[in-house]
C-alpha positions in Angstrom: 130.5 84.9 87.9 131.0 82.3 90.7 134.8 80.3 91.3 135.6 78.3 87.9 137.4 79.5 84.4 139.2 77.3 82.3 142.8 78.7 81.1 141.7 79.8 78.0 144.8 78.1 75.8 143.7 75.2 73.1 146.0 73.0 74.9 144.8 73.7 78.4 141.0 73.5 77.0 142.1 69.7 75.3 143.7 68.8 78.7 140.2 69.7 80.5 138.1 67.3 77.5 140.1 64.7 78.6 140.2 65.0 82.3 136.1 65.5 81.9 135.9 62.3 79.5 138.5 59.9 82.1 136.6 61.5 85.5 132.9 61.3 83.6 131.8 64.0 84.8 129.4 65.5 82.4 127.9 69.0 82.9 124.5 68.7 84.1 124.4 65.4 85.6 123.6 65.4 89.5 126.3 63.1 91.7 125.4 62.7 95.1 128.3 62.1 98.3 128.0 58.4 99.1 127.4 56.9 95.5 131.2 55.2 96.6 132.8 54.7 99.3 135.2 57.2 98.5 136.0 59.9 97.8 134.0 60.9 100.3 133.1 64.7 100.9 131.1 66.8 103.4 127.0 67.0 102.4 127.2 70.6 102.4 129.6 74.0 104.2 127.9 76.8 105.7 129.9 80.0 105.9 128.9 83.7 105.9 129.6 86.1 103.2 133.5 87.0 103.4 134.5 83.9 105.5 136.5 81.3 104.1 135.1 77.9 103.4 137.1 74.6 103.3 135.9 72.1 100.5 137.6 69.1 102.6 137.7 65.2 100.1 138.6 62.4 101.9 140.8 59.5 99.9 143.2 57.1 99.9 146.4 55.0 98.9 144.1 53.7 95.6 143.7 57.1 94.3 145.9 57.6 91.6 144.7 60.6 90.1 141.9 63.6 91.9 140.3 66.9 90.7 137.8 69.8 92.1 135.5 71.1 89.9 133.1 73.7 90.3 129.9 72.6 88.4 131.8 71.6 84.7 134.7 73.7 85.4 137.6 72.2 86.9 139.6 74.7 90.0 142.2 72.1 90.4 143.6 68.5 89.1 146.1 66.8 91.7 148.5 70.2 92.3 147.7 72.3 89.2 145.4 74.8 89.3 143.3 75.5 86.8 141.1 78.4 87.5 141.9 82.2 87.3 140.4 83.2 91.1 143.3 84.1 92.9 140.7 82.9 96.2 141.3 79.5 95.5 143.9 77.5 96.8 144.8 74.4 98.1 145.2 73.5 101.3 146.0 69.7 101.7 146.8 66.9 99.0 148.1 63.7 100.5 147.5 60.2 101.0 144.1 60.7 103.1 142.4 64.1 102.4 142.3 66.4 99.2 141.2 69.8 100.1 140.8 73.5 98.8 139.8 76.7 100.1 137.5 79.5 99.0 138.3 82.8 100.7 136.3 86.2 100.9 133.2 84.0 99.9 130.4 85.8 97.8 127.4 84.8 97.3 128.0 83.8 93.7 130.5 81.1 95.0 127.4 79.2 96.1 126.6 75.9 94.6 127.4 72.7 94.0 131.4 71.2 94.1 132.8 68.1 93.1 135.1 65.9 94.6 136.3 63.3 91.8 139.0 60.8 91.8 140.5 57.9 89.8 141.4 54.7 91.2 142.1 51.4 89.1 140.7 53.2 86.1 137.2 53.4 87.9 136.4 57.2 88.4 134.5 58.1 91.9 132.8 61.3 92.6 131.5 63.0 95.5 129.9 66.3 96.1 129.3 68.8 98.3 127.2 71.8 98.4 128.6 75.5 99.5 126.0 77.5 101.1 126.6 81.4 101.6 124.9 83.2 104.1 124.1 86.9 104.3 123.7 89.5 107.5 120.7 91.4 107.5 120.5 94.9 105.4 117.9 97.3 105.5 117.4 98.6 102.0 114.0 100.8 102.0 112.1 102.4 104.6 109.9 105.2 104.8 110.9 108.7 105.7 109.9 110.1 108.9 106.3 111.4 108.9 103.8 113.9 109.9 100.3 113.4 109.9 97.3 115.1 112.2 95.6 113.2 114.4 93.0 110.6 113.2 94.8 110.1 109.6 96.0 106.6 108.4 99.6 106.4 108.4 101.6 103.0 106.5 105.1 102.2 106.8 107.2 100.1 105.1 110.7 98.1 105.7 112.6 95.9 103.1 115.1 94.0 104.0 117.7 91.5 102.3 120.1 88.3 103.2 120.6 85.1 103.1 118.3 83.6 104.8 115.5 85.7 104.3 115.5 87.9 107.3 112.6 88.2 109.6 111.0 91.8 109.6 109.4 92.9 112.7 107.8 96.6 113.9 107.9 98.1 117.4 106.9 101.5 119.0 109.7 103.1 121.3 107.1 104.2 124.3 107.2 103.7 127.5 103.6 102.1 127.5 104.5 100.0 124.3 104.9 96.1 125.3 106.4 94.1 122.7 105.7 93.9 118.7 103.1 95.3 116.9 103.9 93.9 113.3 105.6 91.2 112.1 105.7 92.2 108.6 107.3 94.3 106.0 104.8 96.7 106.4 102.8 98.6 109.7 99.5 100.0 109.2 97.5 102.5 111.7 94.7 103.5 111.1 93.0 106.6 113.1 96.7 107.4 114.5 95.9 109.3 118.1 98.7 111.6 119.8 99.3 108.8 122.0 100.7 106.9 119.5 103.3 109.6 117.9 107.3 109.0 118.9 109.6 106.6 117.0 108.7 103.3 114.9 112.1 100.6 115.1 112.3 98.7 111.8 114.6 95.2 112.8 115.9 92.7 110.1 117.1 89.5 111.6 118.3 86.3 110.3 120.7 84.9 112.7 123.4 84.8 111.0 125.1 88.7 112.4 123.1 91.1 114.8 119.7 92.3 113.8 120.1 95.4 112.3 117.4 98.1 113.0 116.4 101.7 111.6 113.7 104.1 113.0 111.3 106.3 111.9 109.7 109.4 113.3 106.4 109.6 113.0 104.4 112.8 114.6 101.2 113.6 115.2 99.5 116.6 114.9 96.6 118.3 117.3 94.7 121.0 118.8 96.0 122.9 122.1 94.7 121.3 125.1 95.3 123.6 128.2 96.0 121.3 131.1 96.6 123.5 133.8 95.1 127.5 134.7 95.3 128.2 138.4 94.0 131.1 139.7 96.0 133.2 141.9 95.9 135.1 145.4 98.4 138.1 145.5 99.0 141.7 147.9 98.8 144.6 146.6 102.2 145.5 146.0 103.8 141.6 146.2 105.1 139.8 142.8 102.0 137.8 141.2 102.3 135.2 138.4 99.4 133.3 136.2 100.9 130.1 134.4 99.0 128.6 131.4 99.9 125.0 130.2 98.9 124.0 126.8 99.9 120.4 125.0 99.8 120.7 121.3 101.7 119.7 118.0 103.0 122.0 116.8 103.6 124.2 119.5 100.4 126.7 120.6 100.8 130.5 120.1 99.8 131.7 123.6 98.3 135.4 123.9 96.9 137.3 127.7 93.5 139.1 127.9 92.1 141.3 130.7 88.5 141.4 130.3 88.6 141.7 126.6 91.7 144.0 126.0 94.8 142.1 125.1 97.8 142.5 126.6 101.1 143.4 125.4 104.5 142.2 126.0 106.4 145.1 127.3 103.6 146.7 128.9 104.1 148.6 132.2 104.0 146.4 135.3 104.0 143.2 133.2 106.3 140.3 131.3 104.5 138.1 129.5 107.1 134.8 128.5 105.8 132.1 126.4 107.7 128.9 126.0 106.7 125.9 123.7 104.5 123.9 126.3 103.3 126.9 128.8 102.9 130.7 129.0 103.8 133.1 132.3 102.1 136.1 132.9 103.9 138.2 136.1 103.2 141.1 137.8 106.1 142.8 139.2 104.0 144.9 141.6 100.1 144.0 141.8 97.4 146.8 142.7 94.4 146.9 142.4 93.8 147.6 139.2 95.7 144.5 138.3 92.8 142.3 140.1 90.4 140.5 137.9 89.5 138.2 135.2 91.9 137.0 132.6 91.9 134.8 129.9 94.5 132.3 128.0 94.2 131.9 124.5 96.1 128.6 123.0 96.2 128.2 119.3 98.2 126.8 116.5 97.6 125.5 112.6 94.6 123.2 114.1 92.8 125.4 116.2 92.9 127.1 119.3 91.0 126.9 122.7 90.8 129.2 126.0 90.7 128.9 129.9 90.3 131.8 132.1 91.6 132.6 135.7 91.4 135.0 138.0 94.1 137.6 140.3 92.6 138.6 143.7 94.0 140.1 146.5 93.6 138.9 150.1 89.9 138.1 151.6 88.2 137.6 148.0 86.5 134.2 147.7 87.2 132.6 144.6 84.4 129.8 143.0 87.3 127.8 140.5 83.9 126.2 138.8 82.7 129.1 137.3 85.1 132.0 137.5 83.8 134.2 139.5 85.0 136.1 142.7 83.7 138.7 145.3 84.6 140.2 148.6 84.7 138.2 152.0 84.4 139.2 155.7 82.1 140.9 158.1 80.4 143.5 155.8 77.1 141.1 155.5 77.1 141.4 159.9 76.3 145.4 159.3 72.9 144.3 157.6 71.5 143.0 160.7 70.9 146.3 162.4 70.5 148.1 159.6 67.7 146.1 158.9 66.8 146.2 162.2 66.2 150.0 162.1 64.5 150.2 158.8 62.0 148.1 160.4 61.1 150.7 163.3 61.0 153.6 161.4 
């Protein structure tokens, strides 16, 4: 129930029939400011919800007697007031300018008010329009989401306030420029990881500070192992194989030799897996510990390998295809050994 309410007394309710029947103001009937010369109120007041708006009439030395009314019921008639909200009052009644005030405004307040005024036993009327404006408030939006790579994902965001606000939907990346909806609602369809991370929902009508809310959507995928160096190590120096795997959720990482897993724990060796990479060190290499070992990635999605290899000092080691021997002059003995085989 907006500002208004009649005294409910049969006295007080014969007093308001006879101020409506001498100010002819009948309920329903549209007055527009400027149908006189006065009184003449404001066209309309703009305030924000829980501000206080100033219903200002301007008069003068003719006006014998002057009222506010609030569509048919009347707030106040020359210094009496005649409604129950105790967030009326009035501010100014004099020779020049009859004016109340409406304070903690809602947005029930808003409407049409009515300036009216008797002068010479001619009754006058003016009106003005209140207007209540509302920030921006977020009232649904989706939960944060996880979905594997390639799925459709929709989000929504409703928002309320007077005017409607403008809904709008950005990705928080580094690579993302700008907007990618202006709607209450973001579709993707055939999400890739690339586009994983936070969604920012922002309401905005101009009348506060855009509110915004986020939501987290993640995407799922394979292991991909980016990085599997093969190492040169002494005998008898520290050696370490790293293994770097990007997946959602995190890849399991296990350590072959040949095909025998290894252990954690196992003599000579720590094996330390972290979320994003797994170290296999040797504390003291010989050479047993030279060879060919394998990284296996894999979580709820799948799982994928990449092999590298230990060797010690003057092996050659072909990245491409994994494979490694022994370098240096060994090949030079050939020559005169062939050398001899071909005399005898």
């Amino acid at each position: 129930m907006g500002v208004g309410g009649c005294l409910a007394l049969p006295w007080r309710c014969l007093v308001v029939l006879c101020l409506r029947l001498l100010f002819l103001v009948p309920a329903g009937v549209p007055v527009r400011s400027g149908d006189a010369t006065f009184p003449k109120a404001m066209d309309n007041v703009t305030v924000r919800q829980g501000e206080s708006a100033t219903l200002r009439c301007s008069v003068d030395n003719r006006v014998t007697r002057v009222a506010w009314l609030n569509r048919s019921s009347i707030l106040y008639a020359g210094n009496d007031k005649w409604c129950l909200d105790p967030r009326v009052v009035l501010l100014a009644n004099t020779k020049t300018q009859y004016s109340i005030q409406i304070q903690d405004v809602d947005v029930y307040d808003e409407g049409p008010y009515t300036c009216s005024v008797q002068t010479d036993n001619h009754p006058k009327t003016s009106r003005v329009h209140l207007i209540v404006q509302v920030s921006p408030k977020i009232i649904e939006i989706s939960p944060d989401i996880s979905i594997n790579e390639g799925g459709n994902v929709s989000l929504t965001c409703l928002a309320t306030g007077r005017p409607d606000p403008t809904i709008t939907w950005r990705h928080i990346s580094p690579k993302a420029v700008g907007f990618i909806s202006e709607d209450e609602y973001l579709e993707i369809t055939g999400i890739t990881r690339e586009q994983s991370g936070e969604y920012e929902c922002s309401a905005s009508n101009d009348v506060s500070a855009p509110v915004v809310q986020r939501v987290k959507v993640t995407v799922n995928y394979p292991p991909y192992i980016s990085d599997a160096k093969s190492t040169g190590v002494p005998v008898g120096q520290k050696g370490i194989l790293l293994c770097e795997a990007s997946a959602v959720p995190s890849a399991d990482f296990q350590w072959y030799k040949d095909d025998k897993r290894l252990a954690e724990g196992q003599k000579g060796l720590k094996v330390e897996n972290k979320p994003f990479f797994s170290r296999l060190t040797f504390f003291n290499v010989s050479e047993q510990d030279y060879g060919n070992y394998t990284c296996v990635a894999s979580n709820q999605l799948g799982n994928t390998n990449a092999s590298m290899i230990l060797y010690g000092p003057g092996a050659v080691h072909d990245g491409n295809n994994g494979a490694w021997r022994r370098s240096g002059c060994a090949w030079l003995l050939l020559l005169p050994l062939a050398h001899l085989a071909h005399h005898f």
